[in-house]
Residue, then its C-alpha position, 0 to 999 in steps of 0.5 A: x658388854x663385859x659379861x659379869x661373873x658374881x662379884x663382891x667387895x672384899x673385906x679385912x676379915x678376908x686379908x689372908x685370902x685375898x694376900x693368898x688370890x694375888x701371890x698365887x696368881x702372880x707366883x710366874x709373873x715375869x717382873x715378880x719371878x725377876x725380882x724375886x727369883x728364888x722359887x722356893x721363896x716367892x710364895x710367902x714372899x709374895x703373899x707377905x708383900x700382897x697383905x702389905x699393899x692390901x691392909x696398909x694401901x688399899x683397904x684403908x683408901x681405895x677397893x679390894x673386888x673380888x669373886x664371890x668365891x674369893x678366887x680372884x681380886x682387884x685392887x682400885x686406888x683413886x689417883x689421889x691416894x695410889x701413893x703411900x703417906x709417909x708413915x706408911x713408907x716408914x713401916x713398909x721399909x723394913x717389911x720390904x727388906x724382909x721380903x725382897x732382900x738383896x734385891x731391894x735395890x731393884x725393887x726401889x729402882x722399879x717403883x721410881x720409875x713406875x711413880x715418874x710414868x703414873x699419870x697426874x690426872x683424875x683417874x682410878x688405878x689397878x695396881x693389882x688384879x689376880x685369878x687363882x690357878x684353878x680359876x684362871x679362864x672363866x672370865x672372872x678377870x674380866x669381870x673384876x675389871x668391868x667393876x673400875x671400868x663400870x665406875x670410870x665410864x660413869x664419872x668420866x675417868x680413866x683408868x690406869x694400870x701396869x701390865x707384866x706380861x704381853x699376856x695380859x697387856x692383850x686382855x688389857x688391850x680388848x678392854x679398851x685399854x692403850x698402850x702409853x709406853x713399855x719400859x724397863x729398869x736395868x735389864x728387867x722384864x718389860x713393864x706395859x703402863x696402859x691407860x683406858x679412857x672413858x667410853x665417851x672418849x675412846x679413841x685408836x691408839x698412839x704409837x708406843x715408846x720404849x722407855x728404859x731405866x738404868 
């Protein structure tokens, strides 16, 4: 049984700070500190590309979790609005090349790859989940993901996300969550997909398979 800390679904009104939860949380992420590796830019970088994949994806589509304090988020897509429209392409292009410059190219290349790997069955997705520094080890990660894990397990869905560091690839693991593959692009840290099926459903883990992308 995962222990709930208060949590709460976010709201537009707290965009800011919910952009702020995640680029603080992921500001020594492995994948982000690679595809954005200058230290004195990361923050707004990082905070800029959060408040796009909140307003302009989750919000309007899916569910922004987070701690009754705002000091951690969840982001949670249904499987048949986790990509963006068209239109949303179009306004994220030059967004993107404002925040990730030079590296845009690696940054394309990592969503491809990650689209080819995302599952085509019903399920719900975490792209995102994020604890602030100071409120990192209270358990309030957990309790974010007891929300898509409580909702999975009650209509008969798994849940999927992506891990960026063996870190949280092993809280993912306690939470019932399995190893697919890890990959890479080019010579990228290593990206862990992980899939949880329904309690109903949970089985031992397959063997996993290193999936690397030129």
């Amino acid at each position: 049984m995962i222990v709930e800390q208060p949590t709460r679904l976010g709201s537009e009104q707290e965009l800011e700070r919910m952009s702020q939860v995640l680029a603080q949380a992921f500001a020594d992420d492995p994948l982000f500190s690679w595809l954005l590796p200058d230290e004195t830019k990361r923050p707004w970088q990082l905070q800029r590309f959060f408040k796009v994949e909140i307003e302009r994806r989750t919000l309007p589509n899916g569910r922004a979790w987070i701690g009754d304090r705002a000091d951690g988020v969840l982001l949670e897509m249904p499987s048949d609005h986790w990509q963006l429209s068209p239109r949303d392409q179009t306004f994220r292009t030059p967004v993107f090349i404002r925040i990730f410059g030079r590296r845009l190219p690696q940054a394309s290349a990592l969503s491809v790859a990650m689209e080819k790997l995302h599952p085509t069955e019903p399920h719900y997705y975490i792209p995102y989940v994020g604890v602030a520094p100071h409120a990192q080890g209270e358990g309030l990660g957990t309790a974010l993901m007891g929300r898509t894990i409580a909702r999975c397990d009650k209509e008969g869905f798994p849940a999927y996300l992506e891990a960026t560091s063996e870190r949280n690839a092993a809280l993912y693991a306690r939470l019932g969550f399995q190893h697919l593959r890890h990959f890479r692009v080019s010579n990228s840290p290593p990206i862990w997909p992980m899939r949880r099926p329904p309690a109903e459903f949970q089985t031992t883990p397959g063997p996993e398979i290193d999936d690397t992308h030129e």
